[in-house]
C-alpha positions as CSV (number, residue, x, y, z in Angstrom):
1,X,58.7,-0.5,-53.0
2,X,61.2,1.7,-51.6
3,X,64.8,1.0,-52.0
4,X,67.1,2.1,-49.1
5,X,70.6,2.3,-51.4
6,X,74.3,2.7,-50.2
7,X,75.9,3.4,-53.8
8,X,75.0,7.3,-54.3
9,X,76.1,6.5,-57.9
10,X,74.1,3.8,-58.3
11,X,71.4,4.9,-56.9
12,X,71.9,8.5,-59.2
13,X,71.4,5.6,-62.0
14,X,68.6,3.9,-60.7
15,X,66.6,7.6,-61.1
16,X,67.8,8.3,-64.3
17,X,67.2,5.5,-66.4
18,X,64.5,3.0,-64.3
19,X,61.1,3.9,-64.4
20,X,59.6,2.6,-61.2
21,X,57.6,4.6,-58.3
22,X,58.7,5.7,-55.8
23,X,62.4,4.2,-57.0
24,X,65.5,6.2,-55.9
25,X,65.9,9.3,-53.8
26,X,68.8,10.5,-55.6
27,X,68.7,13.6,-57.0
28,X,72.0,15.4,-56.6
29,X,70.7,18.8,-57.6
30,X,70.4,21.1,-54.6
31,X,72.8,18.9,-52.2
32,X,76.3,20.5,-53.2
33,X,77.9,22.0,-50.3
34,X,78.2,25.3,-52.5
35,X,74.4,25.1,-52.9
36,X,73.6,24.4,-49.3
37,X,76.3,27.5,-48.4
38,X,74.0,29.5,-50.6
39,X,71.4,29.0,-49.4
40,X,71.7,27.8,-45.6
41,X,74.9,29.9,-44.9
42,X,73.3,31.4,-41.1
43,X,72.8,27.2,-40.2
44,X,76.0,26.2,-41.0
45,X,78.9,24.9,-38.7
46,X,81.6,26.1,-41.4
47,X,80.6,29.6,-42.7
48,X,83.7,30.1,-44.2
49,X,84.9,27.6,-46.4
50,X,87.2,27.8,-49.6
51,X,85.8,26.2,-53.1
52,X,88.6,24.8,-54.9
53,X,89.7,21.3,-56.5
54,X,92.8,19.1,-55.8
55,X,94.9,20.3,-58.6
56,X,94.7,23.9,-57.0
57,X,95.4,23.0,-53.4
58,X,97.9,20.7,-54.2
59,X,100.3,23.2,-56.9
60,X,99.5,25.9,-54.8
61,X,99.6,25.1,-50.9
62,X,99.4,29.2,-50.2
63,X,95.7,28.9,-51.1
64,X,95.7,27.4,-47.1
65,X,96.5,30.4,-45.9
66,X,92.9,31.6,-46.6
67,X,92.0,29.4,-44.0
68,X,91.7,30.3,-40.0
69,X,93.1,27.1,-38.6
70,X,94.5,25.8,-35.2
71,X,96.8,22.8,-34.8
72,X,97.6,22.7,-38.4
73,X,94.3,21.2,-39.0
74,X,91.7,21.8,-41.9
75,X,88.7,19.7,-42.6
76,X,88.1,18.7,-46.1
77,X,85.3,17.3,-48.2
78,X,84.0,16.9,-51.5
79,X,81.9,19.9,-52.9
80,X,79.5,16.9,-54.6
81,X,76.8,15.2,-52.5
82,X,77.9,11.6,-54.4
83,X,81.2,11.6,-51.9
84,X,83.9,10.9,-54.3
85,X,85.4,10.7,-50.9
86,X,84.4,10.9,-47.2
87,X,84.9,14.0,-45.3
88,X,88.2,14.2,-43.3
89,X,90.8,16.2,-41.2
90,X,93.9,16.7,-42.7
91,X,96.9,18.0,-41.5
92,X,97.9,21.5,-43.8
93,X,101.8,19.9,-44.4
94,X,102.3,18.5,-47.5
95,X,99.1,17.8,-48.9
96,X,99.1,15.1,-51.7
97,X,96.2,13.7,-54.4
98,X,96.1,10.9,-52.3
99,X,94.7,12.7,-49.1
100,X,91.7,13.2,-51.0
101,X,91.5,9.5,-52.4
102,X,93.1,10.3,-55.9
103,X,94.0,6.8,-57.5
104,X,91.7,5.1,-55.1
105,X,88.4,6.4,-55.3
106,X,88.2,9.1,-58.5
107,X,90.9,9.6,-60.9
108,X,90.0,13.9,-61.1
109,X,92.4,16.0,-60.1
110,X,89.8,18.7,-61.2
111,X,87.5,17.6,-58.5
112,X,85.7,20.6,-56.7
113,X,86.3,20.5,-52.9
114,X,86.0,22.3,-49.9
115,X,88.4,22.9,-47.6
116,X,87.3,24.8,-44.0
117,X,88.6,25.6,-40.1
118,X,88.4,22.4,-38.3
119,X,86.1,22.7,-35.6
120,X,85.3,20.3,-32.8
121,X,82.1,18.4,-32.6
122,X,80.2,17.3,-29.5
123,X,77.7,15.4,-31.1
124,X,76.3,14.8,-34.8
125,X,72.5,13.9,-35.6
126,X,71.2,12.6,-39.1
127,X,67.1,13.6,-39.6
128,X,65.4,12.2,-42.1
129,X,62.8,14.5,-44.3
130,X,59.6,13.5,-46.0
131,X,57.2,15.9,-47.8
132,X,59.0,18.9,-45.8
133,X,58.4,17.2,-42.3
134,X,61.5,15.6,-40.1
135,X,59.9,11.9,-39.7
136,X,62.7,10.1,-37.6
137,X,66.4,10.8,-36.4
138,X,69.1,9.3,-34.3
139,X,72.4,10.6,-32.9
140,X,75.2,8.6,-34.7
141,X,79.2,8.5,-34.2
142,X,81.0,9.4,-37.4
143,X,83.9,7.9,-36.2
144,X,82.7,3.8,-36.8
145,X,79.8,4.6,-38.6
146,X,77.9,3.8,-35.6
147,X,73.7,4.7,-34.4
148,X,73.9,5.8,-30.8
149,X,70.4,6.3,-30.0
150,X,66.7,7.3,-31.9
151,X,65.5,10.8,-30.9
152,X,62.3,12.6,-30.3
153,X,61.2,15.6,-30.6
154,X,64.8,17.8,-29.3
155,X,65.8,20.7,-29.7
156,X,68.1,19.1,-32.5
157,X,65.1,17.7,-34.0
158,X,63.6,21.0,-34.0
159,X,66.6,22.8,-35.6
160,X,66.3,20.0,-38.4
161,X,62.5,21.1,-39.2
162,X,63.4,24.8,-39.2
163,X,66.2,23.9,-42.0
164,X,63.1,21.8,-43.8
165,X,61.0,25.0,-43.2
166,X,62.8,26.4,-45.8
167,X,61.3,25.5,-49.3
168,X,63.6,24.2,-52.0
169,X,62.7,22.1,-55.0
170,X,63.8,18.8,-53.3
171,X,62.8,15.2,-53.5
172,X,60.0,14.0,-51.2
173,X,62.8,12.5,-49.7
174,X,66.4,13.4,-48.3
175,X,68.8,14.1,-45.1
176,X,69.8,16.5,-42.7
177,X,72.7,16.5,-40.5
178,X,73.1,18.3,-37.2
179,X,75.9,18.5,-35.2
180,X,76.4,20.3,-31.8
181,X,79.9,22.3,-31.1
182,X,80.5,24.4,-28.3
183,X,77.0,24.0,-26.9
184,X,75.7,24.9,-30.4
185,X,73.6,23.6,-33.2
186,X,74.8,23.9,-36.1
187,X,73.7,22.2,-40.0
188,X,76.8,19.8,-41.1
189,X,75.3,18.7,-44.6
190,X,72.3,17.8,-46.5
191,X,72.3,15.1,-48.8
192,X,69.9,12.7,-51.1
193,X,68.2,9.9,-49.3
194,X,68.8,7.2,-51.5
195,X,72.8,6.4,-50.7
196,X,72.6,8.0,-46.6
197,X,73.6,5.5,-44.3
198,X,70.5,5.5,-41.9
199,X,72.4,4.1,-38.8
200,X,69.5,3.5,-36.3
201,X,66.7,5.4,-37.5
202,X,62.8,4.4,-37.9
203,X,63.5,2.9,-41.3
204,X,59.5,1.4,-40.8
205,X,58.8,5.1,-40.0
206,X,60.5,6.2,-43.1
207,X,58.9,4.0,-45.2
208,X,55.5,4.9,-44.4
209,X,55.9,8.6,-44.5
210,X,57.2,8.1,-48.1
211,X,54.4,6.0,-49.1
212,X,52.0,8.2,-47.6
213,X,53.8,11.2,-49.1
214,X,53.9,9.5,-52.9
215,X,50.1,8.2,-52.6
């Protein structure tokens, strides 16, 4: 059976401690942004981003001024694939613990995050990957959590398999995100499949190609 889970942490649990094929897709390894920025810098929509952690951004709001930003804007995001919290604008004034969900979500002020130029975004696209091949994606709206429509094979599609193309020591399965901005592609994330929100992908697809893939 294979388990399409919501809880990142949970399902990080469910592959460490229950032994069950093909189980959970949840292997954070290889999924940090600082990982993907290693190794899929040319893809990426943000190129240059600054590694820090709350504590840091917070007792020293000069670190900003690393960043190239318009409007007083910055996007920011957790460096971990598990999403201690969701990815966000923020406005550069007065940044507190709480903009990054400190007391809410995660009690770390340690917490490694990324902090990067806002930059608009026309569309967004999340592909799902099995055994190196994009099996199924969809254009979705961030903003609402909401599936717009399935796709075939696009030229966002195709940008997803060149990213695939690239071999890394992943699970059989896992997500890519695609966005479009300025009348470019560009690779938003990657993450583990087993906590991605699927929105209104082929999950009958999906289940196939991973049964196929772990026979």
């Amino acid at each position: 059976m294979t388990w399409l889970i919501e809880n990142d942490a949970f399902a990080v649990r469910i592959r460490r401690e229950l032994d069950f094929c093909p189980g959970a897709f949840c292997d954070e390894v290889g999924f940090s942004y600082s990982y993907i920025f290693e190794h899929y810098k040319d893809f990426l929509l943000n190129k240059n981003p600054i590694f820090t952690t709350i504590a840091e951004v917070t007792n020293n709001p000069k670190i900003l001024e690393r960043i190239s930003y318009s409007h007083g804007k910055i996007f920011a995001r957790p460096n971990s694939p598990l999403k201690e919290f969701s990815g966000r604008i923020l406005d550069v004034q007065n940044l507190t613990p709480a903009h990054f969900d400190y007391g809410f979500y995660h009690y770390n002020m340690n917490l490694p995050i990324v902090l990067s130029e806002y930059k608009a975004i026309e569309k967004e696209w999340r592909f799902v990957c099995v055994a190196d091949r994009i099996v199924t994606g969809c254009e979705y709206k961030a903003d609402g959590r909401k599936g717009v429509a399935v796709v075939g094979n696009s030229d966002a599609w195709q940008f997803a398999q060149n990213i695939a193309d690239i071999k890394q020591e992943y699970d059989a399965a896992y997500i890519i995100d695609v966005c479009e901005s300025e009348s470019k592609l560009f690779l938003v994330e990657m993450n583990p499949f087993s906590g991605a929100d699927l929105y209104c992908c082929d999950a009958e697809g999906i289940i196939e190609a991973i049964e196929a893939a772990k026979a």
